[in-house]
NUSE-457238 format. One record per residue (C-alpha): chain; x, y, z. Coordinates in nm, 4 decimals. Layout:
   ch          X          Y          Z
    A          X          Y          Z
...
end
This chain:
   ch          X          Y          Z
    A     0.0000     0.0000     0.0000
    A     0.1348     0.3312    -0.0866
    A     0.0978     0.3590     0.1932
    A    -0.5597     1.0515    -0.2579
    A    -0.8565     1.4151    -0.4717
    A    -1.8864     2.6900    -1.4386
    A    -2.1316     2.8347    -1.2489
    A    -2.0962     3.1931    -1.1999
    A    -1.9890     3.1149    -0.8351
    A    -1.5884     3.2716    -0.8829
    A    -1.6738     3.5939    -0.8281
    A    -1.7941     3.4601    -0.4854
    A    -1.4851     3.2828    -0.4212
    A    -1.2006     3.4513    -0.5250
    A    -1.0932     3.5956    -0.2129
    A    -0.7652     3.7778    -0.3257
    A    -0.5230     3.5935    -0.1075
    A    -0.2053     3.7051     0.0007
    A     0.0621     3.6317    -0.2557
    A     0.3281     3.3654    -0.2024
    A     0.6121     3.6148    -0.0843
    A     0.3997     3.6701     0.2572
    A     0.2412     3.4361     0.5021
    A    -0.0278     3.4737     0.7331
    A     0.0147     3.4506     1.0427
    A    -0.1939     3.1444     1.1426
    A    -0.4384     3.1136     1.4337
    A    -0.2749     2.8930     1.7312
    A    -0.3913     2.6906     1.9928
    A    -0.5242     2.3391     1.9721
    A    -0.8605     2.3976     1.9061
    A    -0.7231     2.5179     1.5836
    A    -0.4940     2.2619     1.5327
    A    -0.6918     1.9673     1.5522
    A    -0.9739     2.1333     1.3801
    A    -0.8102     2.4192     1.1139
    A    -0.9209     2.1997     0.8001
    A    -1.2746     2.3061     0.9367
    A    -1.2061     2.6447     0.9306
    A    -1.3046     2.9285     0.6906
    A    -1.0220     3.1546     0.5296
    A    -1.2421     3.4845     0.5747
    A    -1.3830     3.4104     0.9345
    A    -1.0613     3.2917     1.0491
    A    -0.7669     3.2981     0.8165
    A    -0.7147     2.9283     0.7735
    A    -0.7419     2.7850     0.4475
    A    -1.0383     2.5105     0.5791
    A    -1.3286     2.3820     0.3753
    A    -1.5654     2.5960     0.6067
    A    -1.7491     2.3244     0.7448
    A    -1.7630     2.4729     1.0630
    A    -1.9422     2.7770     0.8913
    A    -2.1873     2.5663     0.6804
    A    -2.3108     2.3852     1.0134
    A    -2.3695     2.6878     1.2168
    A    -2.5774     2.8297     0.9771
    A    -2.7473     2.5019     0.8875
    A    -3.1264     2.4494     1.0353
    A    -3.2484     2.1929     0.8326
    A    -3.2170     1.8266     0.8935
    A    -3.0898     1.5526     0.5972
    A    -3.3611     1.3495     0.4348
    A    -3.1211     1.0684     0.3951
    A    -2.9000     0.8386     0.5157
    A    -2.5869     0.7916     0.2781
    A    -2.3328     0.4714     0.2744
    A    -1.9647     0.5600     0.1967
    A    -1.7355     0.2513     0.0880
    A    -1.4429     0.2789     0.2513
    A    -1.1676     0.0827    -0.0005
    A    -0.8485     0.0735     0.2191
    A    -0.7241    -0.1289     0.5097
    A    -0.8600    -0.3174     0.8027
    A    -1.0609    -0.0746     0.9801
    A    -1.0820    -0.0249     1.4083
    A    -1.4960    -0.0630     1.4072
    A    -1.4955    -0.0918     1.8055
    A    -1.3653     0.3038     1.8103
    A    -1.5650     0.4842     2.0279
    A    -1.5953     0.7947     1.7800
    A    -1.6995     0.5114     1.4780
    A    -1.8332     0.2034     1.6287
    A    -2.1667     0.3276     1.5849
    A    -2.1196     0.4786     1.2280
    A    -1.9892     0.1168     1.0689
    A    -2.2797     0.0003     0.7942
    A    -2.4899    -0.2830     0.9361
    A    -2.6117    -0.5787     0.6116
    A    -2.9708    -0.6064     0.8172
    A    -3.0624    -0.8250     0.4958
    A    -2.7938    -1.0518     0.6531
    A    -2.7974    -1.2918     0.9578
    A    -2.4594    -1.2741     1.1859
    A    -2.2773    -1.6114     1.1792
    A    -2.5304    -1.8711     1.0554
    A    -2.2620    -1.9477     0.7908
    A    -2.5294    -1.8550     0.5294
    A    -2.5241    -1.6248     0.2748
    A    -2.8686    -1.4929     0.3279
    A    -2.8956    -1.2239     0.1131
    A    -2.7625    -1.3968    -0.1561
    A    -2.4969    -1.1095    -0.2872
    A    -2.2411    -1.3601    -0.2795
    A    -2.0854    -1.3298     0.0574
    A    -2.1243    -1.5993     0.3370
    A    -2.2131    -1.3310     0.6993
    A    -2.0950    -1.0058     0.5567
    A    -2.2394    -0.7724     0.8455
    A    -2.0835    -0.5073     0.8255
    A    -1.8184    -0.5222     0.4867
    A    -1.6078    -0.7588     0.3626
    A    -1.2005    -0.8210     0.3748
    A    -1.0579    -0.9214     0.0493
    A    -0.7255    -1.0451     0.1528
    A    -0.8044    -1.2563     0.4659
    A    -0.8508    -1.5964     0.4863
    A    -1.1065    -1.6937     0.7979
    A    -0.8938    -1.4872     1.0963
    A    -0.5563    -1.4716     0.9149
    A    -0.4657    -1.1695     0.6701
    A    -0.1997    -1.1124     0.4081
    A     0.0529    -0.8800     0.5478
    A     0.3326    -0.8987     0.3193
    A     0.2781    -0.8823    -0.0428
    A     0.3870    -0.7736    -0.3963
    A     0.4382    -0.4197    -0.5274
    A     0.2606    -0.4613    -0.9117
    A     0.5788    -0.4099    -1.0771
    A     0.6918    -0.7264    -0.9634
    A     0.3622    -0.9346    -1.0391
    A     0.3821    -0.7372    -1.4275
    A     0.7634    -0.8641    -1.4470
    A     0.6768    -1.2146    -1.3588
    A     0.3368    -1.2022    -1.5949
    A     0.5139    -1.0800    -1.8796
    A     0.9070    -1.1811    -1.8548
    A     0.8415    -1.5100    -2.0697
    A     0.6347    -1.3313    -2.3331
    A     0.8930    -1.0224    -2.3449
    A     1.2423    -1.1333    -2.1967
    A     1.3916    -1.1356    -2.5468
    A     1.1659    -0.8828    -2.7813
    A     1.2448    -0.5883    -2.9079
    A     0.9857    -0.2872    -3.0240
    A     0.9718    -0.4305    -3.3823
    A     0.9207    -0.8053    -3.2741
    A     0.6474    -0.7312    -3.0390
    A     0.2910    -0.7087    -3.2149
    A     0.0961    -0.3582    -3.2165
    A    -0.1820    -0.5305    -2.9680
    A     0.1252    -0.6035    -2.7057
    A     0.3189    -0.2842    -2.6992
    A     0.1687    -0.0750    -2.4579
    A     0.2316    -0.4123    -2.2268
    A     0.5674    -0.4702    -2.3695
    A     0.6475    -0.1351    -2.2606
    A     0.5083    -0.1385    -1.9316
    A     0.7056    -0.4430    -1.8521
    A     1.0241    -0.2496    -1.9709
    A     0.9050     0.0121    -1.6854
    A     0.7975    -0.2406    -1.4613
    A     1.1486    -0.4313    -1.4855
    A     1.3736    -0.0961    -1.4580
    A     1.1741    -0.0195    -1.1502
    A     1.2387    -0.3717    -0.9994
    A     1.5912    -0.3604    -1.0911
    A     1.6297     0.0069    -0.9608
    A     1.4246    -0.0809    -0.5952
    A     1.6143    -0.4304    -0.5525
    A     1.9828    -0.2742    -0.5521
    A     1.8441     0.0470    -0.3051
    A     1.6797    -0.2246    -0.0643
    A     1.9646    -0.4900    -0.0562
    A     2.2006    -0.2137     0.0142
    A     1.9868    -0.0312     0.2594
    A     1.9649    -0.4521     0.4102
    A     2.2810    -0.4576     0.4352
    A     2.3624    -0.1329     0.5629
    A     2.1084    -0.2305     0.8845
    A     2.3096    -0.5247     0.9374
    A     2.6081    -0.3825     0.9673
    A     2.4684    -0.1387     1.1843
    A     2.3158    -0.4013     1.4267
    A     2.6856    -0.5204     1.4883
    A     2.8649    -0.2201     1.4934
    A     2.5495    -0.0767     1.7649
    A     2.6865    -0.1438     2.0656
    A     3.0665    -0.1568     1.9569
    A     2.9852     0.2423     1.8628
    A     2.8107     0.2532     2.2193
    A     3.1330     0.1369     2.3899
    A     3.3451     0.3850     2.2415
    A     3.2008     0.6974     2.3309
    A     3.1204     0.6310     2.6852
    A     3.4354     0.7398     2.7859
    A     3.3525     1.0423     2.6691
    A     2.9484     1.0632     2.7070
    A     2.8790     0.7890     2.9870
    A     2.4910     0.8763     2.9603
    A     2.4713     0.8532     2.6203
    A     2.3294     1.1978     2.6030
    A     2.5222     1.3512     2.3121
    A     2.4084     1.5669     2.0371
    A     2.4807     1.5450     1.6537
    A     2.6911     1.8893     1.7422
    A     2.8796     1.7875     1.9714
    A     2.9905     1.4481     1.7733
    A     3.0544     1.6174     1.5055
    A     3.3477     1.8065     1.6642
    A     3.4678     1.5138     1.8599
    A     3.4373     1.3175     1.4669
    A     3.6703     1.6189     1.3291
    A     3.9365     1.5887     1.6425
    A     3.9351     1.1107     1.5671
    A     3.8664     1.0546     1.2282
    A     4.1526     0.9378     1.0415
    A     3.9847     0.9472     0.6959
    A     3.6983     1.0909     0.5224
    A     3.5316     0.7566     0.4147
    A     3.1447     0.7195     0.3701
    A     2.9423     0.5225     0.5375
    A     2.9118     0.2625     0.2749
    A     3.2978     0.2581     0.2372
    A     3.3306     0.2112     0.6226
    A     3.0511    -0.0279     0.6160
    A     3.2594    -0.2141     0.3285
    A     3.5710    -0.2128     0.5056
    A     3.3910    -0.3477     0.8356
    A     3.6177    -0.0040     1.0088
    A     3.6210     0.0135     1.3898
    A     3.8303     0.3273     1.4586
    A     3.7149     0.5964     1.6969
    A     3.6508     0.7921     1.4395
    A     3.4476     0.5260     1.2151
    A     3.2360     0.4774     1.5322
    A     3.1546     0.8693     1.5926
    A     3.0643     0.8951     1.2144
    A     2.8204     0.5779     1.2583
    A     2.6327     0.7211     1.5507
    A     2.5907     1.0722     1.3281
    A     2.4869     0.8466     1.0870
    A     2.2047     0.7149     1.2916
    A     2.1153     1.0259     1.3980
    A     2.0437     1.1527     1.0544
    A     1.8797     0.8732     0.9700
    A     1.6139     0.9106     1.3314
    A     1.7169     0.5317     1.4047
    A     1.8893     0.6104     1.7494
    A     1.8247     0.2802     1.9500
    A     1.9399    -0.0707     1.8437
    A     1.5625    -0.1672     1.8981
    A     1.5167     0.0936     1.6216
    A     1.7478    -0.0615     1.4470
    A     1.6426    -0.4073     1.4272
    A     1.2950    -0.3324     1.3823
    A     1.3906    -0.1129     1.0326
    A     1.6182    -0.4902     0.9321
    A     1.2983    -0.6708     0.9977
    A     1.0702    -0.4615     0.7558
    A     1.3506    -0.4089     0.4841
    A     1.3972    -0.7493     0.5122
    A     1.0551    -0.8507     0.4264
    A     1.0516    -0.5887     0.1028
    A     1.3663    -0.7418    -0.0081
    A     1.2497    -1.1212     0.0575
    A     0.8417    -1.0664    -0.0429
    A     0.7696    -0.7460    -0.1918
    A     1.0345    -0.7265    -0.4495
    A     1.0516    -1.1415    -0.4613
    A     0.9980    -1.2466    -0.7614
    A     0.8916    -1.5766    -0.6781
    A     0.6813    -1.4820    -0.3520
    A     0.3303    -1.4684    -0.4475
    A     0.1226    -1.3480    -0.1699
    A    -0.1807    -1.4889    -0.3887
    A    -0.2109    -1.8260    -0.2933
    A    -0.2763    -1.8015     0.0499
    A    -0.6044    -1.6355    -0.0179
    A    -0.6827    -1.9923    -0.2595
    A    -0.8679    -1.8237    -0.5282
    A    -0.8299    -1.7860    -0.8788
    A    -0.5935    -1.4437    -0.9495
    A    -0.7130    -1.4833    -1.3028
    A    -1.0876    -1.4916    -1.2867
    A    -1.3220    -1.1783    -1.1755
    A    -1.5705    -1.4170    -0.8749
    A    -1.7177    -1.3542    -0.5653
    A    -1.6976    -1.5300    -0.1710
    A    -1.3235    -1.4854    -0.1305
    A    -1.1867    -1.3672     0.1597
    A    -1.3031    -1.3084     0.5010
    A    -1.6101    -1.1638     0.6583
    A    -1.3706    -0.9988     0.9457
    A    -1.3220    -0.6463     0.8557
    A    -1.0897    -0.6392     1.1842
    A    -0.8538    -0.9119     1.2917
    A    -0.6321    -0.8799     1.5341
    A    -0.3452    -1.1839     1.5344
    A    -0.0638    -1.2422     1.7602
    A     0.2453    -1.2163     1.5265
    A     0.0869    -1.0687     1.2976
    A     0.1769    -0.6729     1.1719
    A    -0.1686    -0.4928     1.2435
    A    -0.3366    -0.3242     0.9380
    A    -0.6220    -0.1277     1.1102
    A    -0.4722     0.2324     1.1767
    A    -0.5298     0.3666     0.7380
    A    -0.9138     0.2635     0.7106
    A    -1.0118     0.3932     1.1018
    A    -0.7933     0.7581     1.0247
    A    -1.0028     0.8166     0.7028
    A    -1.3200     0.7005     0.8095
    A    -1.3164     0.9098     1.0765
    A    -1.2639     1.2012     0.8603
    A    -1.5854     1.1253     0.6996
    A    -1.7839     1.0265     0.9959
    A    -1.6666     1.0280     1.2692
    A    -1.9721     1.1063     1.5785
    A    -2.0784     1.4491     1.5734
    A    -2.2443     1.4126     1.8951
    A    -2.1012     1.2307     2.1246
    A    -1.8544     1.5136     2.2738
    A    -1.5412     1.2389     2.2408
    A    -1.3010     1.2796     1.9924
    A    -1.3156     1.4947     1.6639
    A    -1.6522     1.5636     1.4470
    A    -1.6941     1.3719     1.0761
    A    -1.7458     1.6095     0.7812
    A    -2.1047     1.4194     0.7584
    A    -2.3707     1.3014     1.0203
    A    -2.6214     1.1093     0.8553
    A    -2.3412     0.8447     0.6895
    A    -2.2445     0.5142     0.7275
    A    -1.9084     0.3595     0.6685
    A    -1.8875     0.0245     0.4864
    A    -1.5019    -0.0914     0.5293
    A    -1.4086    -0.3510     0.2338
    A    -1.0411    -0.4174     0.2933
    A    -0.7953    -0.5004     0.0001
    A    -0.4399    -0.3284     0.1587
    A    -0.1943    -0.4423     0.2830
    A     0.1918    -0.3725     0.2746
    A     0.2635    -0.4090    -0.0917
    A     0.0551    -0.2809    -0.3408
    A    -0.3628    -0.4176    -0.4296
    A    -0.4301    -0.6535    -0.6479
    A    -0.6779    -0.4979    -0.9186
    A    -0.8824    -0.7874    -0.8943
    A    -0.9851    -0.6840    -0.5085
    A    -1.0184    -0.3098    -0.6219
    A    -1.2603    -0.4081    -0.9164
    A    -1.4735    -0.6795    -0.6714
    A    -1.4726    -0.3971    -0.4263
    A    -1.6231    -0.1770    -0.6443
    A    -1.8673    -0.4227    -0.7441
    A    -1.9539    -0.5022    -0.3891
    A    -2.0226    -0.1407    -0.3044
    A    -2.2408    -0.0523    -0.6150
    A    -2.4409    -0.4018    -0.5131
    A    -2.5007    -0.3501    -0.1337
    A    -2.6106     0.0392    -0.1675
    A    -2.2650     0.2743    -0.1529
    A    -2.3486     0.6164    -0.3380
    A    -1.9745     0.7433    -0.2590
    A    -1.6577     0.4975    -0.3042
    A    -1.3581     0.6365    -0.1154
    A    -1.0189     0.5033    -0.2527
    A    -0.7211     0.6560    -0.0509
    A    -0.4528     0.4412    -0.2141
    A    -0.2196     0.4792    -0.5222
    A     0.0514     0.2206    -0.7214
    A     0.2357     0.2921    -1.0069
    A     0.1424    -0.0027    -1.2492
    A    -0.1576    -0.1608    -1.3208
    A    -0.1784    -0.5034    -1.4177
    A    -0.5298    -0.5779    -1.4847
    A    -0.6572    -0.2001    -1.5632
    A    -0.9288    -0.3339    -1.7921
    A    -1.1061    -0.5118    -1.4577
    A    -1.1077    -0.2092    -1.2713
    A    -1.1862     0.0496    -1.5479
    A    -1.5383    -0.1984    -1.5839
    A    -1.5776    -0.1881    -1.2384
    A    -1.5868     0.2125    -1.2340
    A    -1.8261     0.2249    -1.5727
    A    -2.0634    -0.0058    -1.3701
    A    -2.0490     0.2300    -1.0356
    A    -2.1025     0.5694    -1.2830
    A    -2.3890     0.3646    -1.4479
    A    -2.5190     0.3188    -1.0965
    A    -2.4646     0.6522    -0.9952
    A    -2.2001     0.6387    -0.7447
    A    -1.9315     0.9003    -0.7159
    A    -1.5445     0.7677    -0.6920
    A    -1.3330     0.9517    -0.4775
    A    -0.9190     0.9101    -0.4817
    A    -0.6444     1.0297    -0.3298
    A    -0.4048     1.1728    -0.6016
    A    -0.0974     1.0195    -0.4013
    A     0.2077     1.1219    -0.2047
    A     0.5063     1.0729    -0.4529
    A     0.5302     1.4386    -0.5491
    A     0.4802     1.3273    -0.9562
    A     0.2715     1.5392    -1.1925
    A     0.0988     1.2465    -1.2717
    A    -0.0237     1.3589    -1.6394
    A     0.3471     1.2197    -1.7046
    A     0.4087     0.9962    -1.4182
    A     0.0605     0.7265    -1.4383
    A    -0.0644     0.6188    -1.1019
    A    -0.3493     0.4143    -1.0283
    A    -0.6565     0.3338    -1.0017
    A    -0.7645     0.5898    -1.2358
    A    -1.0298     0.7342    -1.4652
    A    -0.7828     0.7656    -1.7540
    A    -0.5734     0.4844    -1.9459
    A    -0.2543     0.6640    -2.0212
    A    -0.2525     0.5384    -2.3863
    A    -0.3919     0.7960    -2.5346
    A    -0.7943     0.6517    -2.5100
    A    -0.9233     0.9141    -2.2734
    A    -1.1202     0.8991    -1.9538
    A    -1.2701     0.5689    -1.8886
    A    -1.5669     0.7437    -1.6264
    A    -1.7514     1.1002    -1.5580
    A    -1.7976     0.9968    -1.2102
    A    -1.4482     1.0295    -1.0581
    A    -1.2510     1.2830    -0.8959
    A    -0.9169     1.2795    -0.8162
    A    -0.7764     1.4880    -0.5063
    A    -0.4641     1.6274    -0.3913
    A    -0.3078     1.7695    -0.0712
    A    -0.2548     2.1544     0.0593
    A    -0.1670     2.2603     0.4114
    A    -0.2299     2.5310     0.6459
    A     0.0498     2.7902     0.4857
    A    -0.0746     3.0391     0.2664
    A     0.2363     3.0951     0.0681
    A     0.4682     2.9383    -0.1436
    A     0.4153     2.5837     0.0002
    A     0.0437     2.5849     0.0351
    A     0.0561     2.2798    -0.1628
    A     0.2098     2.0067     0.0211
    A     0.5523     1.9014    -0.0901
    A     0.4308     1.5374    -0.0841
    A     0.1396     1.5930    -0.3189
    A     0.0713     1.4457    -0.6673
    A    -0.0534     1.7324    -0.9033
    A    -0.1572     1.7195    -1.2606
    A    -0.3809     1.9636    -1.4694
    A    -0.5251     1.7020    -1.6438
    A    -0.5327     1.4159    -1.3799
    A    -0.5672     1.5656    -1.0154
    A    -0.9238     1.7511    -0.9993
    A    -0.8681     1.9228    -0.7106
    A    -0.6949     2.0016    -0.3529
    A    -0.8537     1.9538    -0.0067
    A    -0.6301     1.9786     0.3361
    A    -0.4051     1.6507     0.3906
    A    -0.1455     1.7709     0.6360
    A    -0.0952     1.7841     0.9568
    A    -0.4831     1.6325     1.0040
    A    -0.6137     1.5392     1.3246
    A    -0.8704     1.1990     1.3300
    A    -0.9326     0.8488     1.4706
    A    -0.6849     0.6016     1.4597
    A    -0.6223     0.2050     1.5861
    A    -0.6335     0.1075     1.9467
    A    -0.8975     0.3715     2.0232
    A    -0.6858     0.6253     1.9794
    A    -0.6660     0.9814     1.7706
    A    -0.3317     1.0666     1.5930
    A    -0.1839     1.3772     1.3435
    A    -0.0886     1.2412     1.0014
    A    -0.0729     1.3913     0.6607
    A    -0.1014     1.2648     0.3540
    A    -0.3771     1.2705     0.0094
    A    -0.5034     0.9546     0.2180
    A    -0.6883     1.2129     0.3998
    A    -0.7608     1.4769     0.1655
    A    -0.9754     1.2607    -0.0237
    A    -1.1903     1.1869     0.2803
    A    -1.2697     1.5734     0.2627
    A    -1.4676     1.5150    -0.0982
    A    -1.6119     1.1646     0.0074
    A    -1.7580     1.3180     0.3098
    A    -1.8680     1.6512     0.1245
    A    -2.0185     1.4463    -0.1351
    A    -2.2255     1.2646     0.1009
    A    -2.3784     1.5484     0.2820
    A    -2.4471     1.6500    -0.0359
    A    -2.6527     1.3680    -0.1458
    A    -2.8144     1.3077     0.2384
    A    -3.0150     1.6377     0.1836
    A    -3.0284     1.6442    -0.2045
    A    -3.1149     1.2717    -0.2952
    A    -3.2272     1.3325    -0.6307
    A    -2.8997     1.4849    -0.7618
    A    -2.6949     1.2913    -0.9543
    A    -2.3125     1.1559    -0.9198
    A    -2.2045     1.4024    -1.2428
    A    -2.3893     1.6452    -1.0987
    A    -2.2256     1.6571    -0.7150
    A    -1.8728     1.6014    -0.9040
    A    -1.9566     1.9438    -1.0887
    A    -2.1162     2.0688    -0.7942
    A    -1.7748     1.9645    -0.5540
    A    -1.5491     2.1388    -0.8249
    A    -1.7270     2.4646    -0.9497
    A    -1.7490     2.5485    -0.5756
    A    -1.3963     2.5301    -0.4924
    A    -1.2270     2.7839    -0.3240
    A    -0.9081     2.9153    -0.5715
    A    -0.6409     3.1017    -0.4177
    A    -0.4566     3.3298    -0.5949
    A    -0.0841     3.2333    -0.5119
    A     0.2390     3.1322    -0.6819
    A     0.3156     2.7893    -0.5201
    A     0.6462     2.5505    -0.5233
    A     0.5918     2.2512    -0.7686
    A     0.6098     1.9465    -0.5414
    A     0.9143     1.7336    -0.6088
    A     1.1252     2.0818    -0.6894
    A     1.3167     2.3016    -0.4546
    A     1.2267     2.6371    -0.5930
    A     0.9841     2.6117    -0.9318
    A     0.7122     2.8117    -0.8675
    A     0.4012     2.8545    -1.0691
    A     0.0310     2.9715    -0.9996
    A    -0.1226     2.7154    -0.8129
    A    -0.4486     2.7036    -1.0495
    A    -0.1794     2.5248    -1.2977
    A    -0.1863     2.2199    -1.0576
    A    -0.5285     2.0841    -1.0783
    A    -0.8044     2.0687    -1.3604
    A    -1.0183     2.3143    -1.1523
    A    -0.6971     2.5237    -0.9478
    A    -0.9266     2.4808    -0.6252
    A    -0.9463     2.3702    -0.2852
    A    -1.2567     2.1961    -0.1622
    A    -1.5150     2.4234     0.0251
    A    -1.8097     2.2620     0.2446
    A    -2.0630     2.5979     0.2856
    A    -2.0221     2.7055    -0.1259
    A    -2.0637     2.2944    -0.2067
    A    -2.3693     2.2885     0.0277
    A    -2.4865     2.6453    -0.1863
    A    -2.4624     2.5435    -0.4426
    A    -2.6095     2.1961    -0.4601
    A    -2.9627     2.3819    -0.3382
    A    -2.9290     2.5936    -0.6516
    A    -2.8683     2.2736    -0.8971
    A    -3.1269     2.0739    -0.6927
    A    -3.3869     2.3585    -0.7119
    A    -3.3707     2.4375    -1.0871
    A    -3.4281     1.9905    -1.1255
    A    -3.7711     2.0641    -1.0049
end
C-alpha cells in the first residue's frame, strides 16, 4: 500500500489571497490545530473547507441516510468515535454461515475483507511491478519494439518500466539490508566507544561532530566504512551521526527497520513470492466469496493493518455528537469498510470486486485513498468504475504522495488509461493535498498534481482523526484529503437525494475555493508557478459554497 482528490460562483470565491512572498500569520492553539481543516479563510484565516461555517448556519435536517465505501485497510470498528457509524447488512444474519442475502458473501455484516482468509490476513505482499515482471518476462524477456505485435506494446512497454523499476528498488533495498546489518553489529561496539567520553549517552549530533573532526583518520562514507567493516574511533563517531540523521537512534530501532527491509527485499520485491495463494482463489478470474467476513482481525504475530481505514473514516464520519473525539465532515453516513491493503501494493482484482460489492449492497460514494504505479489488470477495474457511474455512485481518490505530476508519471486506479484513449468514467474525482500555509508551500511538498489528472486540492497535512487502538493521531497525507470530498459528497446527497453523481462532481469542483498564489511545484526546490496550474479546476474543496450550491442545482431539477 502506498501507503488521494462553471457556475458563476468565482466571483464569490475569489478571495484575493495574500501572494506567495507573505504568510499569514496562522491562528494557534489546539482547538485550531486539531480542527483548522474546518475552518473558513475569511472568518478565520485558515485555508479550511468551512465546514464549521456551513453547520452553524445550517437548520435543516438531511432526508437521507448515505453509505460511503471505505476501499483501504482493516478498519478499528470498536472506536468509540466510529463504532456506531460502521454500515450494518440487516438483509444478513450474523454467523449462521449462510449467505442470506444472496450477494455472494457468506455473513458479511458489516463489509467484507478481500485479503483474509477466515482470521488470518496477508501482510506482506507484492508491489505490481513485480507481479507485471513475472506475468510478462516469458512473453517479453527477449523482444524488441519491432518483434512485439501492435496489440502487445503498450504491455511490452510497461514491462520495460515495470522491470527498470524492480531492478532500480532491488539494488536500493539490498544495500539499505545490508547497511542495517552492519549497523546491528557495529550498535553497541559504537556505544562502547564513546562512553568514555558521554557515559549517559546523552550527546548531540553537534557535539559528535566536533569530537568526529578531532578522531577521524579518513573521510570515508558510510558505505565505504561499512565495506571495510572499520572500527576506529573515528568510524564509530561517524556511525552514531549516521544514525542520527537517519532518526534510528536505539538498536531496537534498528532491528525493527532490518525486519521490515527485510521482508521488502524477501516478499515485496521477490519475484517468486506470491502473496496470492494463500487467499486460494483464482488471481485470473473476476468471482465472488473470497476472503473473510472480518473487517478487523487482530493476530498475535501478525503486523496490524487497522490504523489507514479507522484515520479516514473518521474524517468522513466520525460522531458528531457524542462530545469524544473529533466531528466527521457528515452526520447522517455510514461507513462500509471492504479491505484489500496491505503492505505491498492491491491486487486490481480486489479493487474491481470492491467496487462491485459497493455498487451491489447500496454505496453512493466509493472512497479510494490508495495509489501504485502499475496496473496489471486495468481493464477489470476500469469496468468496475463504468458499472459504479452507471449506478450513480461518485469515486473519490487520493491523487498520491510521490510528489509526480501524474499527467506524465501514471498512477493508479484511475479514470484515464494513459494510452492515449481518454477517460474511462464522468464519475471520478481525483484529489490532492494543501496545508495550512498560505504561501509558497500551500501545496504540500508530498502531493501528486496534474492539470489534467488531479481535480482538485482539499487539506491533507498535519490532520487530526481516529486512529487504531482507540486512539486519535496527526498524520498527513492525500489519504486524507480525499476523505474531505467523500464526506462533502455525502452530505451532499443526504439532503439532495435526487442529484446525480455528475452532478455533485460538478457541484464539488465549481465550488472550490481558488487562491490566488504562486506555489512551489512538489518534487522541486524552488519552481514556482500559480497554483491554479496544478489541478483541472486550481481549487481547494469548500463545504458551505458545495452545500450552496447543490440547493441551486437541486432547485432548478424541479
Amino acid at each position: 500500500m502506498k501507503i488521494i482528490y462553471v457556475i458563476c460562483f468565482a466571483c464569490l470565491l475569489l478571495f484575493g489571497c495574500k501572494s506567495s512572498k507573505e504568510t499569514i500569520n496562522l491562528k494557534t492553539g489546539k482547538d485550531f490545530k486539531e480542527t483548522w481543516y474546518c475552518k473558513d479563510y475569511k472568518m478565520d484565516s485558515l485555508p479550511g473547507i468551512s465546514l464549521d461555517k456551513w453547520y452553524r448556519q445550517n437548520k435543516k435536517k438531511a432526508k437521507k441516510t448515505i453509505i460511503i465505501a471505505v476501499i483501504d485497510t482493516q478498519i478499528d470498528k470498536n472506536h468509540q468515535d466510529l463504532q456506531d457509524e460502521i454500515w450494518l447488512n440487516t438483509k444478513e444474519i450474523e454467523n449462521n454461515n449462510l449467505d442470506d442475502d444472496q450477494n455472494g458473501y457468506v455473513d458479511d455484516i458489516q463489509g467484507w475483507n478481500f485479503t483474509a482468509k477466515k482470521d488470518s490476513y496477508i501482510v506482506w505482499g507484492n508491489f505490481e511491478y513485480v507481479r507485471l515482471v513475472r506475468e510478462f518476462q516469458n512473453k517479453f524477456e527477449n523482444q524488441t519494439e519491432t518483434t512485439v505485435t501492435k496489440d502487445a506494446l503498450f504491455y511490452y512497454k510497461e514491462y520495460l518500466r515495470a522491470k527498470k523499476k524492480l531492478e532500480e528498488e532491488s539494488s536500493y533495498y539490498k544495500t539499505r539490508l545490508k547497511s542495517l546489518e552492519y549497523s546491528i553489529n557495529i550498535f553497541p561496539i559504537a556505544k562502547d566507544s564513546l562512553r568514555h567520553y558521554f557515559p549517559k549517552e546523552d550527546y548531540t549530533y553537534e557535539q559528535l561532530d566536533s569530537l568526529y573532526k578531532i578522531h577521524k583518520i579518513n573521510d570515508k562514507t558510510f558505505r565505504q566504512r561499512r565495506e571495510n567493516n572499520d572500527r576506529d574511533l573515528g568510524a564509530m563517531i561517524g556511525f552514531l551521526m549516521f544514525r542520527l540523521e537517519s532518526n534510528e537512534q536505539t538498536l531496537s530501532e534498528v532491528i525493527e527497520s532490518k525486519i521490515q527491509t527485510d521482508s521488502i527485499v524477501n516478499k515485496n520485491l521477490n519475484i517468486n513470492f506470491d502473496e496470492r495463494k494463500f487467499i486460494g482463489d483464482n488471481p485470473n478470474i473476476l468471482e465472488k466469496g473470497y476472503g473473510s467476513k472480518n473487517i478487523t482481525i487482530s493476530k498475535e504475530g501478525h503486523r496490524s493493518f487497522q490504523d489507514h481505514n479507522t484515520k479516514v473514516s473518521g474524517i468522513i464520519a466520525a460522531n458528531r455528537n457524542n462530545n469524544l473525539g473529533i466531528k466527521g465532515i457528515a452526520e447522517n453516513v455510514k461507513i462500509m469498510p471492504l479491505t484489500i491493503s496491505f503492505s505491498g501494493d492491491e491486487h486490481d482484482k480486489d479493487i474491481a470486486m470492491a467496487v462491485y460489492y459497493a455498487v451491489d449492497n447500496g454505496a453512493k460514494v466509493i472512497n479510494m485513498s490508495f495509489i501504485k504505479e502499475f496496473s496489471l489488470r486495468q481493464q477489470w477495474v476500469s469496468e468496475a468504475f463504468k458499472y459504479a457511474e452507471k449506478h450513480n455512485v461518485l469515486l473519490v481518490h487520493a491523487a498520491g504522495n510521490e510528489s509526480f505530476d501524474i499527467d506524465k508519471n501514471p498512477t493508479y486506479p484511475s479514470d484515464n488509461n494513459f494510452d492515449g484513449g481518454g477517460e474511462i468514467c464522468n464519475n471520478f474525482i481525483n484529489v490532492g493535498s494543501i496545508s495550512t500555509r498560505l504561501n509558497n508551500t500551500f501545496v504540500s511538498d508530498f502531493s501528486n498534481y496534474g492539470k489534467e489528472n488531479v481535480d482538485l486540492f482539499a487539506p491533507g497535512e498535519e490532520i487530526y482523526t481516529t486512529a487504531a487502538g482507540n486512539t486519535y493521531k496527526f498524520d498527513s497525507g492525500t489519504s486524507l484529503a480525499a476523505p474531505m470530498v467523500s464526506g462533502t459528497a455525502a452530505l451532499i446527497w443526504s439532503y439532495y437525494p435526487n442529484l446525480t453523481a455528475v452532478q455533485i462532481k460538478q457541484i464539488i469542483i465549481d465550488s472550490g475555493t481558488p487562491y490566488n498564489l504562486e506555489v512551489i511545484v512538489p518534487g522541486t526546490k524552488d519552481k514556482k508557478v500559480p497554483f491554479s496550474e496544478l489541478s483541472k479546476s486550481g481549487k481547494v474543496l469548500n463545504v458551505y459554497n458545495a452545500m450552496k450550491l447543490a440547493k441551486e442545482v437541486n432547485n432548478k431539477k424541479k
